[in-house]
PyMOL Python script that loads the backbone (N, CA, C, O; Angstrom):
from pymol import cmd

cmd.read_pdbstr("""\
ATOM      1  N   UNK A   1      -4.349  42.868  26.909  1.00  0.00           N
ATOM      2  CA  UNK A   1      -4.530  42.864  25.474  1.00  0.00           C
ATOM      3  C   UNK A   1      -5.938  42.389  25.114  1.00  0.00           C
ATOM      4  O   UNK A   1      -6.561  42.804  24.137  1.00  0.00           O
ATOM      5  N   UNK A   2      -6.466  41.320  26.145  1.00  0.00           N
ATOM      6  CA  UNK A   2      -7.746  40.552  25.815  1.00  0.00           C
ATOM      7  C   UNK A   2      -8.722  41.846  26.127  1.00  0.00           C
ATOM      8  O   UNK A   2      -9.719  41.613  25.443  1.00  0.00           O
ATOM      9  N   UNK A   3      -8.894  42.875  26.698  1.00  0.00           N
ATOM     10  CA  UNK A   3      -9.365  44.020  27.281  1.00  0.00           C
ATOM     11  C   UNK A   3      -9.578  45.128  26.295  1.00  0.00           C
ATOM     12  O   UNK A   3     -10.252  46.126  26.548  1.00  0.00           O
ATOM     13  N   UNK A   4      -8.919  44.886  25.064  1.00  0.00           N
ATOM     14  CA  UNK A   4      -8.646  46.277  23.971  1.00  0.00           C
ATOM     15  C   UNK A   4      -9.136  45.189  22.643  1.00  0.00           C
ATOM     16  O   UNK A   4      -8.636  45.919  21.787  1.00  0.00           O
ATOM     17  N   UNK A   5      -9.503  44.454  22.120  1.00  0.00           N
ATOM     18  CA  UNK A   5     -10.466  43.927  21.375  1.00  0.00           C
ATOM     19  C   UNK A   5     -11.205  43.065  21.997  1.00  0.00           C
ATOM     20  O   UNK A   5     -11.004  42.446  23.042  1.00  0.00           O
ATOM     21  N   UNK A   6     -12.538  43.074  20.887  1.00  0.00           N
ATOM     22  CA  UNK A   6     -13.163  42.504  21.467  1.00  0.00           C
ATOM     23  C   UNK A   6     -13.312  41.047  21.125  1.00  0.00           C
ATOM     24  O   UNK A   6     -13.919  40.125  21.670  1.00  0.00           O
ATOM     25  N   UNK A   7     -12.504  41.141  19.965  1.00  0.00           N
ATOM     26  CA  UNK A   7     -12.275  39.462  19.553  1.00  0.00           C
ATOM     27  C   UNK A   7     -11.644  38.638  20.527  1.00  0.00           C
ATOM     28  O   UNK A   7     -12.067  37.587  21.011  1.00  0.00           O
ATOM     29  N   UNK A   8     -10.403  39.344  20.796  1.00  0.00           N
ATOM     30  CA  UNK A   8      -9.464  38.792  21.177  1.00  0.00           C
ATOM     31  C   UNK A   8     -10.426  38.591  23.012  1.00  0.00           C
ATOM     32  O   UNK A   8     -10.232  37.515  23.577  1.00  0.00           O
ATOM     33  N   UNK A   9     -10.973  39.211  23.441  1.00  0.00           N
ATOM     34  CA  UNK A   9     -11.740  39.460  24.644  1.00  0.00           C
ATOM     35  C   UNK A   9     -12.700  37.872  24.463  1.00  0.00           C
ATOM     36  O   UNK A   9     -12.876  37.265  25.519  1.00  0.00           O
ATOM     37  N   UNK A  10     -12.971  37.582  23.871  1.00  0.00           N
ATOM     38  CA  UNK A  10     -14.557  36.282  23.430  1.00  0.00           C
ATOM     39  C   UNK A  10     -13.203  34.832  23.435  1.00  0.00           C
ATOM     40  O   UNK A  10     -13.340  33.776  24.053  1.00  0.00           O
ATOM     41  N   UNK A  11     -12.135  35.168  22.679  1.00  0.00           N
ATOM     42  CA  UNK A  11     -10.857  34.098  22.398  1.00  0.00           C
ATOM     43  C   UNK A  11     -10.481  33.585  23.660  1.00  0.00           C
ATOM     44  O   UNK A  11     -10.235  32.426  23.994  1.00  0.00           O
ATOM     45  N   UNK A  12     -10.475  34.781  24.396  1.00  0.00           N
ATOM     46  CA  UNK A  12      -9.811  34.717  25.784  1.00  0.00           C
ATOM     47  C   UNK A  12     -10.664  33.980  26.890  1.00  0.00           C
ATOM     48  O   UNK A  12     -10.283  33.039  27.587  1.00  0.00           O
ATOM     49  N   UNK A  13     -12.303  34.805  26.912  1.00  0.00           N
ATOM     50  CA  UNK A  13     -12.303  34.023  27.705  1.00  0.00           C
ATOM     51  C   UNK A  13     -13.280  32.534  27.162  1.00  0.00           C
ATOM     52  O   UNK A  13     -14.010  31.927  27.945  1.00  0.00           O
ATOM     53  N   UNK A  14     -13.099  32.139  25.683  1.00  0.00           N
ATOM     54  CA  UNK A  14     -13.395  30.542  25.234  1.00  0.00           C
ATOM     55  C   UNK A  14     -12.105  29.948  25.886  1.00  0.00           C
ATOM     56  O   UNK A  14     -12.382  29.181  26.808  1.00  0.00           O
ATOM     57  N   UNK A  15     -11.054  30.066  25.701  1.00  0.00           N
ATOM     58  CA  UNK A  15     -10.039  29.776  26.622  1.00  0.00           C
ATOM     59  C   UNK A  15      -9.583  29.897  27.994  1.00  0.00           C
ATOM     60  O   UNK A  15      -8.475  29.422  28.243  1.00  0.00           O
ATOM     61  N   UNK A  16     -10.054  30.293  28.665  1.00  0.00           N
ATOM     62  CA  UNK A  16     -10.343  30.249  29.789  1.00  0.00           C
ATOM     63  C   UNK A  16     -11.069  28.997  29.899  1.00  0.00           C
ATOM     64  O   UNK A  16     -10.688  27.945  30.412  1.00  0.00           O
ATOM     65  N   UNK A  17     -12.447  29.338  29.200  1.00  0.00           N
ATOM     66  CA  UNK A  17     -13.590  27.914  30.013  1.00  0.00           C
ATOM     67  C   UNK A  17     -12.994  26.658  29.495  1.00  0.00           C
ATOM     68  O   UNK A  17     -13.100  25.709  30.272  1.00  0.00           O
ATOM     69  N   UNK A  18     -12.405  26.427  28.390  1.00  0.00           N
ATOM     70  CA  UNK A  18     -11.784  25.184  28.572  1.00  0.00           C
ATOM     71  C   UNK A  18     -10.375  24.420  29.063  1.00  0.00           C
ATOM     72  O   UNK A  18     -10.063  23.229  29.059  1.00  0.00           O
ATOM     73  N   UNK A  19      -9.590  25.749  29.529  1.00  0.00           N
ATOM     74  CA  UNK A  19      -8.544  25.570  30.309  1.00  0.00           C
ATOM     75  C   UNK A  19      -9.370  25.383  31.681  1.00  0.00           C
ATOM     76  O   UNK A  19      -8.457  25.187  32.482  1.00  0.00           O
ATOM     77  N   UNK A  20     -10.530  25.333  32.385  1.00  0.00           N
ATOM     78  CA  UNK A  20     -10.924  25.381  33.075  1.00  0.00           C
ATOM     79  C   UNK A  20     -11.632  23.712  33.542  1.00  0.00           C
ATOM     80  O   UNK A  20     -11.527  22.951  34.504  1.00  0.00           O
ATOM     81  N   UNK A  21     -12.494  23.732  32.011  1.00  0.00           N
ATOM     82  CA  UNK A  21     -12.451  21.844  32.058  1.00  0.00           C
ATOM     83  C   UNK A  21     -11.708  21.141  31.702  1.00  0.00           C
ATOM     84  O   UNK A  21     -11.306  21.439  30.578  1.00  0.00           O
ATOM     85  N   UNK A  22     -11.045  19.828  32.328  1.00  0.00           N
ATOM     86  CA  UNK A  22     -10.105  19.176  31.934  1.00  0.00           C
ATOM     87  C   UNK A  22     -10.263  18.435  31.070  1.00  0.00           C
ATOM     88  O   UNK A  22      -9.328  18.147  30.322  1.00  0.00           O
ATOM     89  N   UNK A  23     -11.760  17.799  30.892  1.00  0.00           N
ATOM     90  CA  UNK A  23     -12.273  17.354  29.788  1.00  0.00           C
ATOM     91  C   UNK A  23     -12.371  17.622  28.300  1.00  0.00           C
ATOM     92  O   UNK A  23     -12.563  16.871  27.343  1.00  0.00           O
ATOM     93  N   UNK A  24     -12.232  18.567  28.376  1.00  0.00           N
ATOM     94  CA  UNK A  24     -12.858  19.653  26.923  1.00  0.00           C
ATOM     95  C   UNK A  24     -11.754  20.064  26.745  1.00  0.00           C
ATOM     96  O   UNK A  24     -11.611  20.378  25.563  1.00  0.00           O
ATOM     97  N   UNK A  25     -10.404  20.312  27.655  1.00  0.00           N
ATOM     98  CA  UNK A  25      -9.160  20.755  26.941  1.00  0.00           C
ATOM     99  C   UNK A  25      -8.616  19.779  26.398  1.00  0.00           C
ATOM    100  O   UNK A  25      -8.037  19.905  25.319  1.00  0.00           O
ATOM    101  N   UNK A  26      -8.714  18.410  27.158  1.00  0.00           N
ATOM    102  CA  UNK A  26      -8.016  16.911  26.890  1.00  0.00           C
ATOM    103  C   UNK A  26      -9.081  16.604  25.208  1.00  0.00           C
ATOM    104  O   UNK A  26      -8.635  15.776  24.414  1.00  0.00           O
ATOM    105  N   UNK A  27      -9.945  17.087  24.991  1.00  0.00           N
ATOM    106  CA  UNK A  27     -10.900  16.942  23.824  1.00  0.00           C
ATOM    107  C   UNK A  27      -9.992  17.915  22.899  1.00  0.00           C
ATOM    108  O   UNK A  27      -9.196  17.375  22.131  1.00  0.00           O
ATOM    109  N   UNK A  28     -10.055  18.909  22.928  1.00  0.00           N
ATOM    110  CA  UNK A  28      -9.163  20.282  22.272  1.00  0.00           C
ATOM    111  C   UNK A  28      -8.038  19.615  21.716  1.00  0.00           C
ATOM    112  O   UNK A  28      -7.793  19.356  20.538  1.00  0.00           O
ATOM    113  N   UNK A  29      -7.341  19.357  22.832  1.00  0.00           N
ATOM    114  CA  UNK A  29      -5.796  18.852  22.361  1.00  0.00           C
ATOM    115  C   UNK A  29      -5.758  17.887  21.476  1.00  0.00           C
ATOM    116  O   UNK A  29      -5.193  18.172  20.421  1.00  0.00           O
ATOM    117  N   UNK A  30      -6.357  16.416  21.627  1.00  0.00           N
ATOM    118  CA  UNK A  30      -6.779  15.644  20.530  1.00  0.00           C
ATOM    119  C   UNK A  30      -7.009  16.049  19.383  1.00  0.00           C
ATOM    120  O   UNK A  30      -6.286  15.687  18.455  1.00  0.00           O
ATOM    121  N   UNK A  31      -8.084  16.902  19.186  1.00  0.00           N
ATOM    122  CA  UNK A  31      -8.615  17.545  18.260  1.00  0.00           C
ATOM    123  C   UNK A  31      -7.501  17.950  17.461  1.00  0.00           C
ATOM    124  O   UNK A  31      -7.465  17.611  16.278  1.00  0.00           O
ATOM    125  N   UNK A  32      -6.493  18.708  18.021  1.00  0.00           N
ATOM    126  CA  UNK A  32      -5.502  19.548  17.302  1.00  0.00           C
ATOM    127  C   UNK A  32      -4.566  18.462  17.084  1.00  0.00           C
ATOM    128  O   UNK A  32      -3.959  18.679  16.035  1.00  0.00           O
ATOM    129  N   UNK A  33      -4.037  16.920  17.877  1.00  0.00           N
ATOM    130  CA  UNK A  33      -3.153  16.694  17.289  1.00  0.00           C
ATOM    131  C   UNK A  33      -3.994  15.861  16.199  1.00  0.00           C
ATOM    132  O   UNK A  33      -3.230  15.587  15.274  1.00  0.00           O
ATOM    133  N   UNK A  34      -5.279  15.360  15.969  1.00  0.00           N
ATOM    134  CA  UNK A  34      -5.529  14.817  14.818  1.00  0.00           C
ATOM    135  C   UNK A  34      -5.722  15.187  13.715  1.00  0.00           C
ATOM    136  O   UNK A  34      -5.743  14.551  12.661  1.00  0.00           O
ATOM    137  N   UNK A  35      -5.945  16.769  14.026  1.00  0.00           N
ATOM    138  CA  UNK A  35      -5.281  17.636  12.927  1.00  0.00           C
ATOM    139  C   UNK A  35      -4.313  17.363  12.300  1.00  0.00           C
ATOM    140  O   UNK A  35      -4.370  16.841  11.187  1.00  0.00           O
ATOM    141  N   UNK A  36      -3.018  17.728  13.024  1.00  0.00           N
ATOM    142  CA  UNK A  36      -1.760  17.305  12.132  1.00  0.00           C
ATOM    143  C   UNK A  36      -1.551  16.244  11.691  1.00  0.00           C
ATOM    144  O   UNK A  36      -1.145  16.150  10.532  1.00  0.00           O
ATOM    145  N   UNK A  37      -1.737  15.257  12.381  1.00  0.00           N
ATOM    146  CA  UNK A  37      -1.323  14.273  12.111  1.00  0.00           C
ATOM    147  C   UNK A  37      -2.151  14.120  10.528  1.00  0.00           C
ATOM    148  O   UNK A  37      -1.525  13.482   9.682  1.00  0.00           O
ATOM    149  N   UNK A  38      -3.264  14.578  10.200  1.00  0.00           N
ATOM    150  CA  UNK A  38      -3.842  14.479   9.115  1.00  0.00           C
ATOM    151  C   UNK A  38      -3.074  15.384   7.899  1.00  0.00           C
ATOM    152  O   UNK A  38      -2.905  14.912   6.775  1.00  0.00           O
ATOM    153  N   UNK A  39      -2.724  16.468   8.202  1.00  0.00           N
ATOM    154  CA  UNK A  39      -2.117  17.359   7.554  1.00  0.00           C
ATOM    155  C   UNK A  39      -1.294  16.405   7.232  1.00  0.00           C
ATOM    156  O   UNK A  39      -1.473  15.724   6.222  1.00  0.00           O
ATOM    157  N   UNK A  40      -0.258  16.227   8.072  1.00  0.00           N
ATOM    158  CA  UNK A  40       0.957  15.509   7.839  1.00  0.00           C
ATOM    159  C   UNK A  40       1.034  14.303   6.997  1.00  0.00           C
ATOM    160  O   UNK A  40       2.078  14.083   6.383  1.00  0.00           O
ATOM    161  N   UNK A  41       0.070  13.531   6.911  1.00  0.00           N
ATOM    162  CA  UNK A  41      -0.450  12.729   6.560  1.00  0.00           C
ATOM    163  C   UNK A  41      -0.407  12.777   4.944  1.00  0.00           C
ATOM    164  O   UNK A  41       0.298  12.183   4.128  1.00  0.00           O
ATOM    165  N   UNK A  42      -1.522  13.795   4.806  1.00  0.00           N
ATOM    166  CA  UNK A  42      -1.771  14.016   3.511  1.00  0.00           C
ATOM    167  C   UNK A  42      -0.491  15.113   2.060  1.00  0.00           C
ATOM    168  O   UNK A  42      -0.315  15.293   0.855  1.00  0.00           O
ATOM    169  N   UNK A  43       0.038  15.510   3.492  1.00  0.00           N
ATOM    170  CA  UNK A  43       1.953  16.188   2.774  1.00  0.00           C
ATOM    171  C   UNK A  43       2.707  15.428   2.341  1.00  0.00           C
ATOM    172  O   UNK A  43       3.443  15.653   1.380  1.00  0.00           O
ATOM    173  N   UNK A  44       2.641  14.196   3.103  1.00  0.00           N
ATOM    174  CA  UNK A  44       3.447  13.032   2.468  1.00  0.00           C
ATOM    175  C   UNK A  44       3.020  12.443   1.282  1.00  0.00           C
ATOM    176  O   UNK A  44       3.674  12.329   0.245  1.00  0.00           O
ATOM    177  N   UNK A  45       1.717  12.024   1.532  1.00  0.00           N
ATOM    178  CA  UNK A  45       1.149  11.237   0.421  1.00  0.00           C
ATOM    179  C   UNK A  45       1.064  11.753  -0.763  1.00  0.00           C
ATOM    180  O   UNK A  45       1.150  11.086  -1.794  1.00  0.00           O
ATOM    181  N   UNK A  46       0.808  13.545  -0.695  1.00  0.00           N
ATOM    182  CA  UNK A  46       1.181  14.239  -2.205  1.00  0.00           C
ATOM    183  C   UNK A  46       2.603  13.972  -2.744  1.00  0.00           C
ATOM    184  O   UNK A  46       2.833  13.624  -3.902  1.00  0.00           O
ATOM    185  N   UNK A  47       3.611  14.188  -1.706  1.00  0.00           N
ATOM    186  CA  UNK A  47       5.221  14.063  -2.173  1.00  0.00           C
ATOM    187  C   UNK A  47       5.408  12.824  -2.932  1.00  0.00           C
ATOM    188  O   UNK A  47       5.830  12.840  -4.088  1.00  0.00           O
ATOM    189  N   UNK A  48       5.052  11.574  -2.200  1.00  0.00           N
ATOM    190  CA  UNK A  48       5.230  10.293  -2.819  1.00  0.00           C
ATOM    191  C   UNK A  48       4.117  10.277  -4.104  1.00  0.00           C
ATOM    192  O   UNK A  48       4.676   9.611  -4.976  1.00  0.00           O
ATOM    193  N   UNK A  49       2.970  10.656  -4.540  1.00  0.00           N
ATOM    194  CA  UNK A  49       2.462  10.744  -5.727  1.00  0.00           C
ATOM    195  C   UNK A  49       3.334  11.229  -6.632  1.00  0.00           C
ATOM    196  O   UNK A  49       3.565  10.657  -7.697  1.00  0.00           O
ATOM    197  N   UNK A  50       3.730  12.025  -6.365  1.00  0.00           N
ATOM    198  CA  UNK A  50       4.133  13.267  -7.394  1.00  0.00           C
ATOM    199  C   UNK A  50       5.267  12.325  -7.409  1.00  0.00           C
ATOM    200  O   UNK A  50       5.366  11.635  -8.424  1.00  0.00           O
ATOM    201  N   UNK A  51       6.134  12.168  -6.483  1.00  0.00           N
ATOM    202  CA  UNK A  51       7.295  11.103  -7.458  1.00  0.00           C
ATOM    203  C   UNK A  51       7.491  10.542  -8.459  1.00  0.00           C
ATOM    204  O   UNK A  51       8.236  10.611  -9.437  1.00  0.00           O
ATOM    205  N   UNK A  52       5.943   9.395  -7.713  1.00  0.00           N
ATOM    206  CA  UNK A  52       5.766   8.742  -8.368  1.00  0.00           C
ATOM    207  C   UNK A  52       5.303   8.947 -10.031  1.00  0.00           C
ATOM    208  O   UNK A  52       5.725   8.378 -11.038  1.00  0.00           O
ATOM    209  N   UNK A  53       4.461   9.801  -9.892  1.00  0.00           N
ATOM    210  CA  UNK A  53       4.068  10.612 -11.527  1.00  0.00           C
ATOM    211  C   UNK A  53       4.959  10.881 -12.076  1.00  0.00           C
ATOM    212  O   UNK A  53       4.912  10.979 -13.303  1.00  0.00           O
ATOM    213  N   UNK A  54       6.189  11.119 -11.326  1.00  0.00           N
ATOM    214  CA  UNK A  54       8.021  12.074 -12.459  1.00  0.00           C
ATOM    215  C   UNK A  54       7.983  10.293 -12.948  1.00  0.00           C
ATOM    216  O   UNK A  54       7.336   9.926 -13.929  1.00  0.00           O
ATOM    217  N   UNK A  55       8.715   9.419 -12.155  1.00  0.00           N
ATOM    218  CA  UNK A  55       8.884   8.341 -12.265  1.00  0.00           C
ATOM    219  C   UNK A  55       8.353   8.068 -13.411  1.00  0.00           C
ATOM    220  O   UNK A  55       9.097   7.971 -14.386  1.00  0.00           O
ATOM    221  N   UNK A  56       6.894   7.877 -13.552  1.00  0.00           N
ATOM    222  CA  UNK A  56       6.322   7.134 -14.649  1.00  0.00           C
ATOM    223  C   UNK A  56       6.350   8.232 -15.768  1.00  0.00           C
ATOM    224  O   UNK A  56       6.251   7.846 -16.933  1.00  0.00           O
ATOM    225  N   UNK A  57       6.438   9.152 -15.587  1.00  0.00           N
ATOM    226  CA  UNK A  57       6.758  10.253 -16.999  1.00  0.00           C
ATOM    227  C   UNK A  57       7.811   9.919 -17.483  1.00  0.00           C
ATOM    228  O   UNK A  57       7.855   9.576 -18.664  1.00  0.00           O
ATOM    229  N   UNK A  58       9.243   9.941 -16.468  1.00  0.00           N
ATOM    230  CA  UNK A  58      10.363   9.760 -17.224  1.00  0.00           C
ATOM    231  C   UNK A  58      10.351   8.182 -17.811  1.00  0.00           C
ATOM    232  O   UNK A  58      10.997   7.976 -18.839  1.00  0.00           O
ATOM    233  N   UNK A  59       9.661   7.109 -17.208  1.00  0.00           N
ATOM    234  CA  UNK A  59       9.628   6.233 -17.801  1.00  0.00           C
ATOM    235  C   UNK A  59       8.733   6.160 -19.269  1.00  0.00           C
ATOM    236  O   UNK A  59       9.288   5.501 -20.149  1.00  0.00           O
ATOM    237  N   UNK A  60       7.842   6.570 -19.506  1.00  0.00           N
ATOM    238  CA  UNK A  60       7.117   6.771 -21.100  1.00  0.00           C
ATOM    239  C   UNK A  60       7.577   7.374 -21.677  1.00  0.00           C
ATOM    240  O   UNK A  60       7.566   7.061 -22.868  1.00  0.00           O
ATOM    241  N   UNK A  61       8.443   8.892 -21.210  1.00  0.00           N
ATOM    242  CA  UNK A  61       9.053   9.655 -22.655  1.00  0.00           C
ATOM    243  C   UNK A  61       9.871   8.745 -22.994  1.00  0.00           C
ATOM    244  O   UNK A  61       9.876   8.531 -24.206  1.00  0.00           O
ATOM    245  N   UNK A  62      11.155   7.603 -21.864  1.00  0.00           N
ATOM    246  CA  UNK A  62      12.599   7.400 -22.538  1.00  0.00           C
ATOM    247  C   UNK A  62      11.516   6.057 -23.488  1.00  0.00           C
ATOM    248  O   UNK A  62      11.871   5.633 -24.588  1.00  0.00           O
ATOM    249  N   UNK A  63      10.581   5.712 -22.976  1.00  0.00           N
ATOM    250  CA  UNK A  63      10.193   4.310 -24.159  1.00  0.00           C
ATOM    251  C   UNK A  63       9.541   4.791 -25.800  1.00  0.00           C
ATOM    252  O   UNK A  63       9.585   4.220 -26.890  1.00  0.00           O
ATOM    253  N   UNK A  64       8.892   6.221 -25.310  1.00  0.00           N
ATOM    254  CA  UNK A  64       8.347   6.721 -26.600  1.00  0.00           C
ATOM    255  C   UNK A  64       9.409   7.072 -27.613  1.00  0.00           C
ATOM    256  O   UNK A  64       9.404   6.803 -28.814  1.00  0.00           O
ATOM    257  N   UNK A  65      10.574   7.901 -26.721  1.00  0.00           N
ATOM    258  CA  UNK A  65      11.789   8.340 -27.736  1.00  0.00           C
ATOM    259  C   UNK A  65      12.220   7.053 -28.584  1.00  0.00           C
ATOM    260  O   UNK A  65      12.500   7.068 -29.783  1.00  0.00           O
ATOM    261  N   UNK A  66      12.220   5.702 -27.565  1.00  0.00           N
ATOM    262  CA  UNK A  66      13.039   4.453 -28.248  1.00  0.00           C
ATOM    263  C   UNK A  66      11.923   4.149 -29.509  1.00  0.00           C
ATOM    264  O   UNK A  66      12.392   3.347 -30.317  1.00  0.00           O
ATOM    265  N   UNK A  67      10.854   4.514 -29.769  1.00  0.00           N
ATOM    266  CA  UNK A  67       9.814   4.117 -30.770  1.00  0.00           C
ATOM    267  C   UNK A  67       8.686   3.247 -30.349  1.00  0.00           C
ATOM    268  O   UNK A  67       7.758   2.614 -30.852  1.00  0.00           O
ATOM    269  N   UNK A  68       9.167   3.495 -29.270  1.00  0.00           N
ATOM    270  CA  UNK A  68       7.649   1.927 -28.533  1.00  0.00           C
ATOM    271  C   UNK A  68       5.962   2.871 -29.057  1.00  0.00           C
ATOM    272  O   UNK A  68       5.662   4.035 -29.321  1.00  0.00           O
ATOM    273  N   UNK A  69       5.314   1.676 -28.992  1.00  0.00           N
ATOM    274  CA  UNK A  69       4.014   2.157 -29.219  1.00  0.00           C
ATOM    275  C   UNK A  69       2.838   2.778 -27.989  1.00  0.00           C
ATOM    276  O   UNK A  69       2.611   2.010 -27.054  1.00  0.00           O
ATOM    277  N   UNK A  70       2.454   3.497 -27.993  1.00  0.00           N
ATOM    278  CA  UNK A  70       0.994   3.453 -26.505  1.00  0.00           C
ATOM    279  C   UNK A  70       0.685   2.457 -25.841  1.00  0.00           C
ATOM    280  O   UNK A  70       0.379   2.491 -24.650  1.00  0.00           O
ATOM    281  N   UNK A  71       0.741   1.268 -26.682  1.00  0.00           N
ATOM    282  CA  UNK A  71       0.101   0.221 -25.957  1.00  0.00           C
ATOM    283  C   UNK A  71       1.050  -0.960 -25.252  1.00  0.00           C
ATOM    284  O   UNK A  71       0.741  -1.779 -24.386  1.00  0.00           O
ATOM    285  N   UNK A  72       2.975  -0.634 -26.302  1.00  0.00           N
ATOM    286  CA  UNK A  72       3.818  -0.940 -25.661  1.00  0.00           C
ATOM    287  C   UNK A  72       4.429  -0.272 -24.503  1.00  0.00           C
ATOM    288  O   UNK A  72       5.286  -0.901 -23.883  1.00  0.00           O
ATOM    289  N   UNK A  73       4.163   0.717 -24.185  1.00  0.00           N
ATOM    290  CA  UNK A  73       4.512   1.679 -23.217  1.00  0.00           C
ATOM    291  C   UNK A  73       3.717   1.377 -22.046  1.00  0.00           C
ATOM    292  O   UNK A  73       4.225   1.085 -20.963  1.00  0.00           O
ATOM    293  N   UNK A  74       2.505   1.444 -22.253  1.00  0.00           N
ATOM    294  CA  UNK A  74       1.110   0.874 -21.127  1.00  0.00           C
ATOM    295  C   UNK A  74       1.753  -0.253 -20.428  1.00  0.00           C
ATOM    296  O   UNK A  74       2.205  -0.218 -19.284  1.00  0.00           O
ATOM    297  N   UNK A  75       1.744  -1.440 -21.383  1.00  0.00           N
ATOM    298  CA  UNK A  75       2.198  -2.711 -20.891  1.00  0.00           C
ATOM    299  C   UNK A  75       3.374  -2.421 -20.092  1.00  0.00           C
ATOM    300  O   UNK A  75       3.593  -2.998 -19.027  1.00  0.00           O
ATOM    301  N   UNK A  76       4.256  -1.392 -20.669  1.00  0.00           N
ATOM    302  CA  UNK A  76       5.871  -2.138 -19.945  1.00  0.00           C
ATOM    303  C   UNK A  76       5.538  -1.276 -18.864  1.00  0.00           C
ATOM    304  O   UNK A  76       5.863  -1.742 -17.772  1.00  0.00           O
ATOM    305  N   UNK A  77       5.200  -0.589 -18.846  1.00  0.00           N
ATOM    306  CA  UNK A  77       5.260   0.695 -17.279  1.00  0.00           C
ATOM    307  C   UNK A  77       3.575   0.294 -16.122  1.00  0.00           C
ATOM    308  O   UNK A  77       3.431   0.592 -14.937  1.00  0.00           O
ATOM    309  N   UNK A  78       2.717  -0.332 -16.905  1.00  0.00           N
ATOM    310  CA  UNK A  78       2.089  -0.991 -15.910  1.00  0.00           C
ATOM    311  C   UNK A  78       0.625   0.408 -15.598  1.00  0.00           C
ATOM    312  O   UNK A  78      -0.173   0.535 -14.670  1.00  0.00           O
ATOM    313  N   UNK A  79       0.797   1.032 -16.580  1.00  0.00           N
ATOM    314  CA  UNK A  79      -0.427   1.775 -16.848  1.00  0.00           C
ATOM    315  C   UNK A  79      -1.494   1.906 -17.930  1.00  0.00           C
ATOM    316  O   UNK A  79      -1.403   0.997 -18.756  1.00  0.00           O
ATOM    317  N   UNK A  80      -2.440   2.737 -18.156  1.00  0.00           N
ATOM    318  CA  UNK A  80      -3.290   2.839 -19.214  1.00  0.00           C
ATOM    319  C   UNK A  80      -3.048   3.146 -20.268  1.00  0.00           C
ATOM    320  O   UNK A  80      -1.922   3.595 -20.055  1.00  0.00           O
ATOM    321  N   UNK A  81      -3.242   3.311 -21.575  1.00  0.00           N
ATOM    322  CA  UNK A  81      -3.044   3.491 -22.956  1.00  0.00           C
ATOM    323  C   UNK A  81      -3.210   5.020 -22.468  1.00  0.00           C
ATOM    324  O   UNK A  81      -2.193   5.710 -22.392  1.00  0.00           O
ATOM    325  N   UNK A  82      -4.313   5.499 -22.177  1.00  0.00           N
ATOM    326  CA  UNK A  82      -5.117   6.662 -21.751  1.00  0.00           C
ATOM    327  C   UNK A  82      -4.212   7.647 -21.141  1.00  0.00           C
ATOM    328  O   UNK A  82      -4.123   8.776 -21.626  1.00  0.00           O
ATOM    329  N   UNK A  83      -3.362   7.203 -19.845  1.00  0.00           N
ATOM    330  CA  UNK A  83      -2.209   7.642 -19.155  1.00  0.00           C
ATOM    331  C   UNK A  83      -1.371   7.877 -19.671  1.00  0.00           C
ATOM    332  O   UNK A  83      -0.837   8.920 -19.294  1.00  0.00           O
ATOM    333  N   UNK A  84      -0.662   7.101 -20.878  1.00  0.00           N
ATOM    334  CA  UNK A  84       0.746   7.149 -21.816  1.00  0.00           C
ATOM    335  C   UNK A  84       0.373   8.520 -22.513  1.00  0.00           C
ATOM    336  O   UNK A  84       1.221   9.411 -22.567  1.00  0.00           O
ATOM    337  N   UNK A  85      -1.059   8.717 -23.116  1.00  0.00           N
ATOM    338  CA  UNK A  85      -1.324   9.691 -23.689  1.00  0.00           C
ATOM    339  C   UNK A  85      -1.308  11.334 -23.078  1.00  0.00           C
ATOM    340  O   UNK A  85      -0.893  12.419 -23.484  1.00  0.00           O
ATOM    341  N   UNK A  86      -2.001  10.832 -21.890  1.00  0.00           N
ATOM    342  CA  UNK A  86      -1.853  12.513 -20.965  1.00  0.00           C
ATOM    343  C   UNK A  86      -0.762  12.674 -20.497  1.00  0.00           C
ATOM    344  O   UNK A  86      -0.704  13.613 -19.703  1.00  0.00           O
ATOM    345  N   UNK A  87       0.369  12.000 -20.706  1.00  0.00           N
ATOM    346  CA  UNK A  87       1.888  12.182 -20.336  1.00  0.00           C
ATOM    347  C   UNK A  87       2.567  12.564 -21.425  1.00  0.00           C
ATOM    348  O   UNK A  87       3.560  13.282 -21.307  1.00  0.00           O
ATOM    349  N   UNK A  88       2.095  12.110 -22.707  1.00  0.00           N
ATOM    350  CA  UNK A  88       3.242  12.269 -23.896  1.00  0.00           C
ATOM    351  C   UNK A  88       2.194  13.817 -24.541  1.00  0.00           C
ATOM    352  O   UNK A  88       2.612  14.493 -25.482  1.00  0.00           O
ATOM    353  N   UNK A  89       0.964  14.107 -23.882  1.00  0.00           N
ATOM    354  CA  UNK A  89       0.712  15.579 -24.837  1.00  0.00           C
ATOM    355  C   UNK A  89       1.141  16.285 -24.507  1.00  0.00           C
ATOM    356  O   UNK A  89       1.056  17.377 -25.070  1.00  0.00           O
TER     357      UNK A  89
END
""", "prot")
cmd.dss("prot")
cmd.show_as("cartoon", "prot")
cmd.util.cbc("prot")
cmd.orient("prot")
């Protein structure tokens, strides 16, 4: 298959030369798992934001519905006046 493109022909044999050093594959492999682990990393940390953002939304609409003010809302939920606002437009 490496024989009928020529991409795949250059892929093949970059792989080769570092299946060849043990060094540079043991480098490779690292490489790739600090990849994920970064990916992975950063998948989580969006999920738990974003929670966290429902969280504090549903917490300012139920205080705005009760009549609280911006600045009572800030205080009780532990954010900005500024924040209460880009949540309740």
């Amino acid at each position: 298959m490496a024989k009928t493109s020529e991409y795949l022909g250059e892929a093949y044999e970059a792989l080769q030369k570092l299946s060849a050093d043990d060094i540079k594959r043991l480098e490779y492999e690292e490489r790739e798992k600090a990849l994920k682990d970064y990916n992975t990393q950063m998948g989580s940390a969006e999920r738990r934001g974003i929670k966290k953002g429902i969280h504090l939304a549903k917490q300012v609409l139920s205080l705005h519905v009760l009549g609280k003010s911006e600045q009572e809302i800030a205080a009780e939920c532990g954010c900005t006046v500024e924040e209460v606002r880009e949540i309740l437009e």
